[in-house]
C-alpha positions as CSV (number, residue, x, y, z in Angstrom):
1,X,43.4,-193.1,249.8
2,X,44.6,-196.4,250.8
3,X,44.4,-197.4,246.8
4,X,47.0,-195.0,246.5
5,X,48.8,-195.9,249.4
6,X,49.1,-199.0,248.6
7,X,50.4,-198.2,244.8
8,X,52.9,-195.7,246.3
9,X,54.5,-199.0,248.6
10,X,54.4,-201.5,245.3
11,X,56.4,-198.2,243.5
12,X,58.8,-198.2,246.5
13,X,59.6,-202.0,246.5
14,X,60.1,-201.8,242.8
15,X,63.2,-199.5,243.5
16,X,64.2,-201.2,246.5
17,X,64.6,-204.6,244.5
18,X,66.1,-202.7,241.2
19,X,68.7,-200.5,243.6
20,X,69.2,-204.1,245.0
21,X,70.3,-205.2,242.6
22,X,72.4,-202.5,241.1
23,X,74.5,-203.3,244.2
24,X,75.0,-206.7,243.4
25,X,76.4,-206.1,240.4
26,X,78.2,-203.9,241.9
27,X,79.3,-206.2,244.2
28,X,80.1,-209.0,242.0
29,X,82.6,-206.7,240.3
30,X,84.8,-206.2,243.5
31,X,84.5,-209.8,244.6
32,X,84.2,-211.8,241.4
33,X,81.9,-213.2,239.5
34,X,82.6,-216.6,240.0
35,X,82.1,-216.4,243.9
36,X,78.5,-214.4,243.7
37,X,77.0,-217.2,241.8
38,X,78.3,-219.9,244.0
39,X,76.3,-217.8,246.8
40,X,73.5,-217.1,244.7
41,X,72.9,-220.3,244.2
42,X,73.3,-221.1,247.7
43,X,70.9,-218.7,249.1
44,X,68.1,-219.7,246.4
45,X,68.8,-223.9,247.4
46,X,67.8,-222.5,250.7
47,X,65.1,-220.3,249.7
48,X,63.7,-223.3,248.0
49,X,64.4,-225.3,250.9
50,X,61.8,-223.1,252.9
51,X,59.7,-222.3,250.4
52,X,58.6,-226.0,250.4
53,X,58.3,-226.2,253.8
54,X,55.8,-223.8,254.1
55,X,53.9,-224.7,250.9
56,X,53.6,-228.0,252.7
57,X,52.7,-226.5,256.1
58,X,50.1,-224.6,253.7
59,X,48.8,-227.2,251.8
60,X,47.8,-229.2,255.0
61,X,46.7,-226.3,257.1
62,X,44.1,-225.0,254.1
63,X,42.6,-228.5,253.4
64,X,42.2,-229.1,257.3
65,X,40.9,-225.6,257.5
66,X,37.9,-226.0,254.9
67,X,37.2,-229.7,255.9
68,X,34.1,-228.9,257.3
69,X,33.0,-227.3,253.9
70,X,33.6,-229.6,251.3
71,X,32.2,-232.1,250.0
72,X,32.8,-236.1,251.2
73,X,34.7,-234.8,254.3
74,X,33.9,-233.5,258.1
75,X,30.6,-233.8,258.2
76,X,29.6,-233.4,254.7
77,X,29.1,-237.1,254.2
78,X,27.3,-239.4,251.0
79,X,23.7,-238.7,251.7
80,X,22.7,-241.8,248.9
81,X,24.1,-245.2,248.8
82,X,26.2,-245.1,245.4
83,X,27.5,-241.8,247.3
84,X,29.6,-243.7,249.9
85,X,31.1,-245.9,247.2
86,X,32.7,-242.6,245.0
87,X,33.6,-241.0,248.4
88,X,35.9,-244.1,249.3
89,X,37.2,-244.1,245.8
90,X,37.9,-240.4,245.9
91,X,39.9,-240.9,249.1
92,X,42.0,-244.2,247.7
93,X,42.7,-241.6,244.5
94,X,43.5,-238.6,247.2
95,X,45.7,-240.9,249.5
96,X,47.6,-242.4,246.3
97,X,48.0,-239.0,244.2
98,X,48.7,-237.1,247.6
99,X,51.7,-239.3,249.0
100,X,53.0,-239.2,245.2
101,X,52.6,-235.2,245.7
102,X,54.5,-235.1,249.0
103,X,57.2,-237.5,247.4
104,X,57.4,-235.4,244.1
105,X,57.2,-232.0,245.5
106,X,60.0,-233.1,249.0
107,X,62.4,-234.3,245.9
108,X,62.0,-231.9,243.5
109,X,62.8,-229.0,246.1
110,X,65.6,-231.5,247.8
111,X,67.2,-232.3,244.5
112,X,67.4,-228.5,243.8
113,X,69.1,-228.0,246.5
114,X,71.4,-231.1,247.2
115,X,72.5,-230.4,243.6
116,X,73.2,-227.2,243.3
117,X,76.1,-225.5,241.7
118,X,79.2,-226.0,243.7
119,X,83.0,-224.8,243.0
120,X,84.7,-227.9,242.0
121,X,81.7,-230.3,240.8
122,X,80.7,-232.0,237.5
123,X,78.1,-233.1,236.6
124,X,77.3,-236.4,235.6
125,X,75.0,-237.7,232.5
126,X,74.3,-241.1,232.2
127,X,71.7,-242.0,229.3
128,X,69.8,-244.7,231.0
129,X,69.1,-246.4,234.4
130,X,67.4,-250.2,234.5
131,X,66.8,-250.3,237.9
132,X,65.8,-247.1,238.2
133,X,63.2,-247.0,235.3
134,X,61.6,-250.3,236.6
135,X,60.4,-248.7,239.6
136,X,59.6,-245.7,238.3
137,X,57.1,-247.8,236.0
138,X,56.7,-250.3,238.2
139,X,55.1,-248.8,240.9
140,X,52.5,-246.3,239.1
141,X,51.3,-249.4,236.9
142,X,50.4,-251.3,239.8
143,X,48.9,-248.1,241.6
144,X,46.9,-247.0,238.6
145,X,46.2,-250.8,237.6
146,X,44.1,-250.7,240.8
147,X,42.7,-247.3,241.0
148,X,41.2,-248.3,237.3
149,X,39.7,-251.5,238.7
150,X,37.8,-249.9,242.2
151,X,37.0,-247.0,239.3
152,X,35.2,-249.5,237.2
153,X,33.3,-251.3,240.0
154,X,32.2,-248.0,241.1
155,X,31.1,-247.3,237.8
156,X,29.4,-250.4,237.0
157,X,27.9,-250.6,240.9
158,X,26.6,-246.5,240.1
159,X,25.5,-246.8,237.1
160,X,23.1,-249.9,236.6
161,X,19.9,-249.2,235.5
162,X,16.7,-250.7,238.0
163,X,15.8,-253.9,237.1
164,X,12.3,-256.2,236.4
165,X,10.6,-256.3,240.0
166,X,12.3,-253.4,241.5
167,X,10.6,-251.4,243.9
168,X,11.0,-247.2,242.6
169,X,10.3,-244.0,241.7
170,X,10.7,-242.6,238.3
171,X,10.7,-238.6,237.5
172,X,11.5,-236.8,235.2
173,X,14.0,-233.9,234.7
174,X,14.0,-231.4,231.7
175,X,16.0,-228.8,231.9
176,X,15.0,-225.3,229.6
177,X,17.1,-222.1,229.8
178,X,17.1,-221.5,232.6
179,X,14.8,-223.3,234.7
180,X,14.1,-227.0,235.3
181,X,10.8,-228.6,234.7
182,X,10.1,-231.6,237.1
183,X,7.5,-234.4,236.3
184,X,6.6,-237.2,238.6
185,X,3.9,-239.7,237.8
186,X,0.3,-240.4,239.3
187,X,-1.3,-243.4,241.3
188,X,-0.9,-245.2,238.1
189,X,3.4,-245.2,238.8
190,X,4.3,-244.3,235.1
191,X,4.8,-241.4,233.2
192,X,3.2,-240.7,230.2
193,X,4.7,-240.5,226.9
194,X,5.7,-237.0,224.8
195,X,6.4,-235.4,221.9
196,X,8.4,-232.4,221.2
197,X,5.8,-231.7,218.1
198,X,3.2,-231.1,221.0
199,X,4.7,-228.3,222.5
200,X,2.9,-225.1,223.2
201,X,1.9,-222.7,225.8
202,X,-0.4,-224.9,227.7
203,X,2.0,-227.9,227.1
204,X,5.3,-227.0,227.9
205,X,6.8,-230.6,228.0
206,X,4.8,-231.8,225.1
207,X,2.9,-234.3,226.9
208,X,1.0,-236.6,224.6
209,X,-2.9,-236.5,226.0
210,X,-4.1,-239.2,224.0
211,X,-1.4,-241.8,226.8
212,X,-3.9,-242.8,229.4
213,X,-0.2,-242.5,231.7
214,X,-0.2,-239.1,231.3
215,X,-3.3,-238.4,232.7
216,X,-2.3,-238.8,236.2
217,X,1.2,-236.9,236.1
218,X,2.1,-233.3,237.7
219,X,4.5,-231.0,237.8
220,X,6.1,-229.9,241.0
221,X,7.8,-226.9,241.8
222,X,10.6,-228.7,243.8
223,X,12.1,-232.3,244.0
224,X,10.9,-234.0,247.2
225,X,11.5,-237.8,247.4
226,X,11.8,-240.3,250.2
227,X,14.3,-241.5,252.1
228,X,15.5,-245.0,251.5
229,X,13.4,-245.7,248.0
230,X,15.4,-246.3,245.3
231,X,14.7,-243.4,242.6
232,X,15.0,-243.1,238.7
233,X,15.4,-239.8,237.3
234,X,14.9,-239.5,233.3
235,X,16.9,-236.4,232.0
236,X,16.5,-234.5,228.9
237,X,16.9,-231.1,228.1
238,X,14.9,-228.7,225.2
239,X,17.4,-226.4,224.3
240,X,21.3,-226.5,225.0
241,X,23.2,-229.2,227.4
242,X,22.6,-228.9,231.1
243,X,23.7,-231.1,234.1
244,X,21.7,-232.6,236.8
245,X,23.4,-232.3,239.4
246,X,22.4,-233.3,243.1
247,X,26.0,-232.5,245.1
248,X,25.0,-234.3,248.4
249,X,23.3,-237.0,246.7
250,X,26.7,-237.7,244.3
251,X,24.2,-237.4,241.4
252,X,25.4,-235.9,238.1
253,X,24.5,-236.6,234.8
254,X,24.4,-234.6,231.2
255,X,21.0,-233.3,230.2
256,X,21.2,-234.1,226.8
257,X,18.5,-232.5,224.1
258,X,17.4,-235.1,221.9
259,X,18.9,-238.2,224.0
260,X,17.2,-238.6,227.2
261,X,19.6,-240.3,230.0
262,X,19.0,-241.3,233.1
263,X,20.5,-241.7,236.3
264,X,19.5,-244.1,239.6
265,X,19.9,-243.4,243.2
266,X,18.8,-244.6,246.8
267,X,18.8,-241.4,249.4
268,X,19.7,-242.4,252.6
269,X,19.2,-239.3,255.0
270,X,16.4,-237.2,255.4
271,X,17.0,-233.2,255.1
272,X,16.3,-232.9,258.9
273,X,18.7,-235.4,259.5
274,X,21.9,-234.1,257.6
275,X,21.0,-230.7,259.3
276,X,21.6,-232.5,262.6
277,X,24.9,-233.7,261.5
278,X,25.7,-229.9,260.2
279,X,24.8,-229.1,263.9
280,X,28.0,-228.1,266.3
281,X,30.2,-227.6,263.7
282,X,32.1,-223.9,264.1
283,X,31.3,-223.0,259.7
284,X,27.5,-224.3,260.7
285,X,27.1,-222.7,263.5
286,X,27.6,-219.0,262.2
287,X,24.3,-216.9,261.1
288,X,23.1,-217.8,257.3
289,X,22.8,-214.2,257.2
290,X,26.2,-212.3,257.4
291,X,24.3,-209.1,257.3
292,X,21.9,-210.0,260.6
293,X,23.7,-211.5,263.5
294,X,19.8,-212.7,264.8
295,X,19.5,-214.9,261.8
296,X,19.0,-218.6,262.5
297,X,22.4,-220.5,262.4
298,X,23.4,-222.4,258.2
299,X,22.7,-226.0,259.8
300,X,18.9,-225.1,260.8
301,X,18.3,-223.7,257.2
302,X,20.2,-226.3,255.4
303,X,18.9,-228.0,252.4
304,X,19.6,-230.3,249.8
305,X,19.4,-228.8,245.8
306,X,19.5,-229.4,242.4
307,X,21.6,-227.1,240.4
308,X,22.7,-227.3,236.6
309,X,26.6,-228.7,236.3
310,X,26.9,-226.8,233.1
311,X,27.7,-222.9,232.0
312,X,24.4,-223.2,230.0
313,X,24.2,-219.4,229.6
314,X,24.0,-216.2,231.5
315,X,20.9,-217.2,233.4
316,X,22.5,-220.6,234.4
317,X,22.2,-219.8,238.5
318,X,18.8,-219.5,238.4
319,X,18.4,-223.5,238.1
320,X,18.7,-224.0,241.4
321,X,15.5,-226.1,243.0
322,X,15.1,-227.1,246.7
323,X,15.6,-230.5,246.6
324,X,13.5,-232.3,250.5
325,X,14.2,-235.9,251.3
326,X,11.5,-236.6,253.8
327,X,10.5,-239.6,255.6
328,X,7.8,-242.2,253.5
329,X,5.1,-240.5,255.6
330,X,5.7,-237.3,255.1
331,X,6.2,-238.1,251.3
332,X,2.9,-239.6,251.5
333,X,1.2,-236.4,252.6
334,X,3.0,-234.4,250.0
335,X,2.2,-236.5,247.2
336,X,-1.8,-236.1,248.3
337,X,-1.7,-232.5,248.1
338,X,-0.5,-232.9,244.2
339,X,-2.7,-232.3,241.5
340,X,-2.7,-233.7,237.8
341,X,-1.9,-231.1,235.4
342,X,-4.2,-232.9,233.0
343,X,-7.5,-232.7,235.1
344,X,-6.2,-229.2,236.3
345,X,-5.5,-227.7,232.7
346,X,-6.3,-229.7,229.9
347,X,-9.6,-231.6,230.8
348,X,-12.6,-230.9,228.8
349,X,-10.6,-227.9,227.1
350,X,-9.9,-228.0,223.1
351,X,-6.9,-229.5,224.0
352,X,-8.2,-233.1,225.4
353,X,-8.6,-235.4,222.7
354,X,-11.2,-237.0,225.1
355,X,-13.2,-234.0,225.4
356,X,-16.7,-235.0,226.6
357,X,-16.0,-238.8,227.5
358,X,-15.5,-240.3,230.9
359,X,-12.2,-241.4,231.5
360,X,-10.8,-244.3,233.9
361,X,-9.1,-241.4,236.1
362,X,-12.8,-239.4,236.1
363,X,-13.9,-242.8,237.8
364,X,-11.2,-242.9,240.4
365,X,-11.6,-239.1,241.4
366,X,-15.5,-239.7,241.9
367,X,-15.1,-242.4,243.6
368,X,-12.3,-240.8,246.0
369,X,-14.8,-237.9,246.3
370,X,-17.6,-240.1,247.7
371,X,-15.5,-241.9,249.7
372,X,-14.1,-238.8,251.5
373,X,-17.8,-237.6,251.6
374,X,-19.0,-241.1,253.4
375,X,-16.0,-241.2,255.6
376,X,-16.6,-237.4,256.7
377,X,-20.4,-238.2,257.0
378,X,-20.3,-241.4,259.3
379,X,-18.4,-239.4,262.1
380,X,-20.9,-237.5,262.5
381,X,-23.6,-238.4,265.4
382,X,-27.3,-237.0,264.1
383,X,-28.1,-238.7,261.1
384,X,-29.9,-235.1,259.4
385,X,-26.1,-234.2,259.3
386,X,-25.2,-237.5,257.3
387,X,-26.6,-236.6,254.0
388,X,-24.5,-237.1,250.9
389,X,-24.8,-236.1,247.4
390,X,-24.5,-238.1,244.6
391,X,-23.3,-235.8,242.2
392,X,-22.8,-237.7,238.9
393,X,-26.5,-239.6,239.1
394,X,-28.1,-237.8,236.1
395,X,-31.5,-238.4,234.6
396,X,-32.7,-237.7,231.2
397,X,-35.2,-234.2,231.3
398,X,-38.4,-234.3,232.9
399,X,-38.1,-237.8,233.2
400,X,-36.9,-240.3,235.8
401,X,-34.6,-242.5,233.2
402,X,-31.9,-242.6,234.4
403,X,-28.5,-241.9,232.5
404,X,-26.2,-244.8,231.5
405,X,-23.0,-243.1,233.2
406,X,-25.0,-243.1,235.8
407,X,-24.2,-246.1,237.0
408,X,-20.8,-245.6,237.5
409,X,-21.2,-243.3,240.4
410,X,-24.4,-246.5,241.4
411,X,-21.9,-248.8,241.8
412,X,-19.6,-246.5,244.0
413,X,-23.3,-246.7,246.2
414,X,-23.6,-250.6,245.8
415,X,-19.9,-251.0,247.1
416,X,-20.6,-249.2,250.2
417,X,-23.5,-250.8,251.1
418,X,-21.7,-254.2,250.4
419,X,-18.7,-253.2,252.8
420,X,-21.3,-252.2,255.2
421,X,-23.5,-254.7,255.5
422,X,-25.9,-253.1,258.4
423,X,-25.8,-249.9,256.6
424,X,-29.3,-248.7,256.4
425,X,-30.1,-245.7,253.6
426,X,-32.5,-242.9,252.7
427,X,-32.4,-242.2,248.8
428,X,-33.8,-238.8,248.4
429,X,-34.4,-237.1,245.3
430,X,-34.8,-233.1,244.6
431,X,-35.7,-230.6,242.1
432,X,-35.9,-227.1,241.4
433,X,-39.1,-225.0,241.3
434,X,-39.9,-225.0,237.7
435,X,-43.2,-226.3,236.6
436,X,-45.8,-227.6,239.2
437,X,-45.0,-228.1,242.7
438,X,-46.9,-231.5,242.7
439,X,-45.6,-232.6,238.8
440,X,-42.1,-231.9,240.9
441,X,-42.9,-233.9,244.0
442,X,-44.1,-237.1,241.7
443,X,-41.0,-236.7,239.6
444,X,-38.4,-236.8,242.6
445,X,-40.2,-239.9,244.1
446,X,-39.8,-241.2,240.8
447,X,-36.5,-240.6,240.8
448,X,-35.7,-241.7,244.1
449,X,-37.5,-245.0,243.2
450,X,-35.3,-245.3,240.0
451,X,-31.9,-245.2,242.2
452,X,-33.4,-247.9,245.0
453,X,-34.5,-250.0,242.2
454,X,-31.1,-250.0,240.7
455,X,-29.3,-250.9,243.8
456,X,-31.7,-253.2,244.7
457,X,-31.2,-255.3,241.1
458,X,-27.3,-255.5,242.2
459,X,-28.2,-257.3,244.8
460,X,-29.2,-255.1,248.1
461,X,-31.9,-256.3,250.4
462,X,-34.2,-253.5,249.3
463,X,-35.1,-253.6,253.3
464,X,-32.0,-251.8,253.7
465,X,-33.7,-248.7,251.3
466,X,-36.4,-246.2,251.9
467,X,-37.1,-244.0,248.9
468,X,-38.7,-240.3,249.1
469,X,-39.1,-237.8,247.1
470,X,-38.6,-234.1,248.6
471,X,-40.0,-232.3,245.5
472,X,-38.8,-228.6,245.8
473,X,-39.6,-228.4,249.1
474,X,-35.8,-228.3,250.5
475,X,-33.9,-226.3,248.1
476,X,-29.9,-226.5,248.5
477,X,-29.6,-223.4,246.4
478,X,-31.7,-220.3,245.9
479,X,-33.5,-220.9,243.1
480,X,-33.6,-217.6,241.2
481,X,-30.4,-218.4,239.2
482,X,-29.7,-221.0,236.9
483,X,-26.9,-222.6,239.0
484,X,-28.6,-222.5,241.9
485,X,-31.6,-224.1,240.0
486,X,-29.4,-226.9,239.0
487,X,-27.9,-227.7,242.2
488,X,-31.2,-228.1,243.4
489,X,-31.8,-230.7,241.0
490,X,-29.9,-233.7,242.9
491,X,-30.5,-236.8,244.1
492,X,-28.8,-237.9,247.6
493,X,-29.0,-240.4,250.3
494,X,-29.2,-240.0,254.2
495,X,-27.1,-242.5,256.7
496,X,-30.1,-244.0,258.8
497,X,-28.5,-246.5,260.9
498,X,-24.4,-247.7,260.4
């Protein structure tokens, strides 16, 4: 009903302004022609007069209105360093280009109507004016002369690459219709090399396995960095162009397939913080959902993002990621709850060129297990409850040789006792219940033996070291399956004195 309503009043205005007309045709008939135009042209100087006045009024009122929501003004501010450098040379171009508008737009509307048609005037042509096109070059050469210069120092000051020594972070950025994949290295700091040819299923990224630096990296489901460390993102993209684009951050660069770029940046507020400077302003403090009044207000549920710049297809919104600048602590805690996708999906599969072998980042995550086993162990008061396995000490079958990767996970043991110098052990070895119960008690008192004389030949005061063998007499597992059977066959040592 009001569609039609609202048809039926357009109809009715259309006749209003054509029987409007009619009459002023009419009109100019009785009174002449000459004298209509003269009036015509008088009431559209005006009209023009107050037209501008109000497009002025509007132009000002509607930027001051949605201050708050756009970027580089109210509080909306740079949250990287490079950021506050583009927002200062945005507002030199805005305060240049918007006196000129004023200027242009007060004189074009003037000139229309201090010139209008009048009975009685001439105009006057005059084909050139020195003065006149002297200032008119003049002034926009000097103007433009040094928006171009504070453009190119932005420029140069935004885009340097990090140089030798530099403290950063480098990630990586593909972007895929329509999704991005995100890479960030390990411990070891770098990322590890690819190749498009490697691509499949279980490697999306083509990831070269056979680079030691890949070994390490994983893939997040969201960018989180910390505040105040200078960041390198590589960009690439595997199908059509994208854009990285990080709004707050004043990050935006062309995802290029084929030609990785890159693009550096320091943030310099935390999420938690820009909320707080969202917080109290009247668009921020309205419920994030329009639909439920209860909802929590925009500031609280705030967050940075990553979106793609581009119209990369029909899917392209779906690229948004959560983007969390945290503090280096927090980013700390994140980072250790990250896995490698290599260990996690590719290690000892068909896939791993190393298949089988012991690699340097096997070593580190042993080590980091024992450690995290000793530290959990020493806290604890009754030394029965300070028992820790040494998982990766293998011996040959039947025998007490022991293995040559053995000592890998010996000179983890070795270490400790060196740090702690009044550390006094209990080596302890086990088996299962297979064979004879005595044949199995010599055999783990051998095997204990083995380990103490090992430690003791890289130089531990064997005083420190009692050796016993348990036989199968304390079973970890039940020893009716094979698993269980094999966890019983261990070796361990017991925290006697600290």
């Amino acid at each position: 009903m009001k569609t039609l309503l609202l048809i039926l009043s357009i109809v009715l205005i259309a006749v209003i302004l054509v029987q409007i007309g009619r009459l002023t045709d009419l009109t100019a008939k009785v009174r002449g022609e000459e004298g209509l135009t003269v009036r015509k042209n008088n009431a559209t100087a005006n009209a023009l007069l107050a037209f501008m006045v109000a497009f002025l009024v509007f132009c000002v009122a509607i930027s001051w209105y949605y201050k708050d929501v756009m970027l580089a003004y109210g509080p909306n501010e740079a949250a990287s360093i490079h950021g506050k450098e583009i927002d200062s040379l945005f507002n030199w171009t805005l305060g240049f280009t918007g006196v000129v508008f004023f200027i242009t737009q007060i004189a074009l509307f003037y000139f229309a109507w201090k010139y209008r048609m009048r009975e009685g005037r001439v105009a006057k042509f005059f084909s050139h004016d020195n003065k006149l096109e002297v200032i008119w070059t003049l002034i926009p050469t000097v103007v433009m002369a040094f928006l171009v210069v504070q453009g190119l120092i932005t420029w140069n000051n935004t885009m340097t690459d990090v140089k030798p020594g530099d403290d950063f972070i480098e990630i990586e950025a593909t972007g895929e219709q329509w999704l991005w994949h995100l890479r960030y290295p390990g411990p070891d700091g770098m990322l590890g090399a690819r190749d498009y040819r490697l691509t499949e299923g279980t490697n999306l990224l083509g990831q070269d396995w056979s680079d030691a630096k890949n070994h390490d990296d994983f893939l997040p489901s969201e960018i989180v960095l910390p505040v105040n460390q200078k960041v390198r993102v590589r960009i690439t993209a595997k199908d059509v162009l994208h854009n990285f684009y990080l709004p707050h951050q004043r990050v935006k660069m062309d995802a290029v397939p084929g030609t990785p770029t890159y693009f550096v940046f320091t943030p310099t507020l935390t999420t938690a913080e820009y909320r707080e400077n969202l917080k109290g302003h009247p668009d921020w403090e309205v419920p994030s959902d329009p639909e439920d009044p209860s909802s929590p207000p925009r500031w609280k549920v705030f967050d940075f993002e990553l979106a793609c710049a581009e119209l990369c297809g029909n899917g392209h919104f779906s690229m948004r990621k959560i983007v969390r600048i945290v503090t280096p602590e927090e980013y700390q805690d994140w980072l250790a709850t990250q896995n490698s996708y290599y260990m996690a999906n590719v290690r000892n599969t068909d896939a791993d060129p190393y298949k089988g072998q012991l690699l340097d980042v096997d070593l580190k995550n042993r080590k980091a297990q024992l450690m995290d086993a000793f530290d959990e162990a020493i806290e604890k008061e009754d030394p029965e409850d300070r028992i820790i396995r040494l998982d990766y000490v293998q011996f040959e079958t039947g025998s007490a040789q022991l293995k040559p990767e053995s000592k890998y996970e010996l000179t983890n043991l070795v270490n400790l006792l060196n740090d702690y110098s009044s550390m006094t052990l209990e080596l302890g070895g086990h088996t299962d219940n297979v064979g004879d119960a005595e044949s199995n008690q010599l055999l783990s008192q051998a095997r204990a033996e083995a380990v103490k004389d090992y430690v003791v030949n890289k130089g531990i005061d064997p005083d420190r070291l009692t050796a016993v063998g348990y036989g199968q007499n304390k079973p970890a597992e039940d020893n009716d399956t094979a698993e269980g059977r094999a966890a019983n066959r261990r070796t361990e040592f017991k925290i006697t004195t600290i």
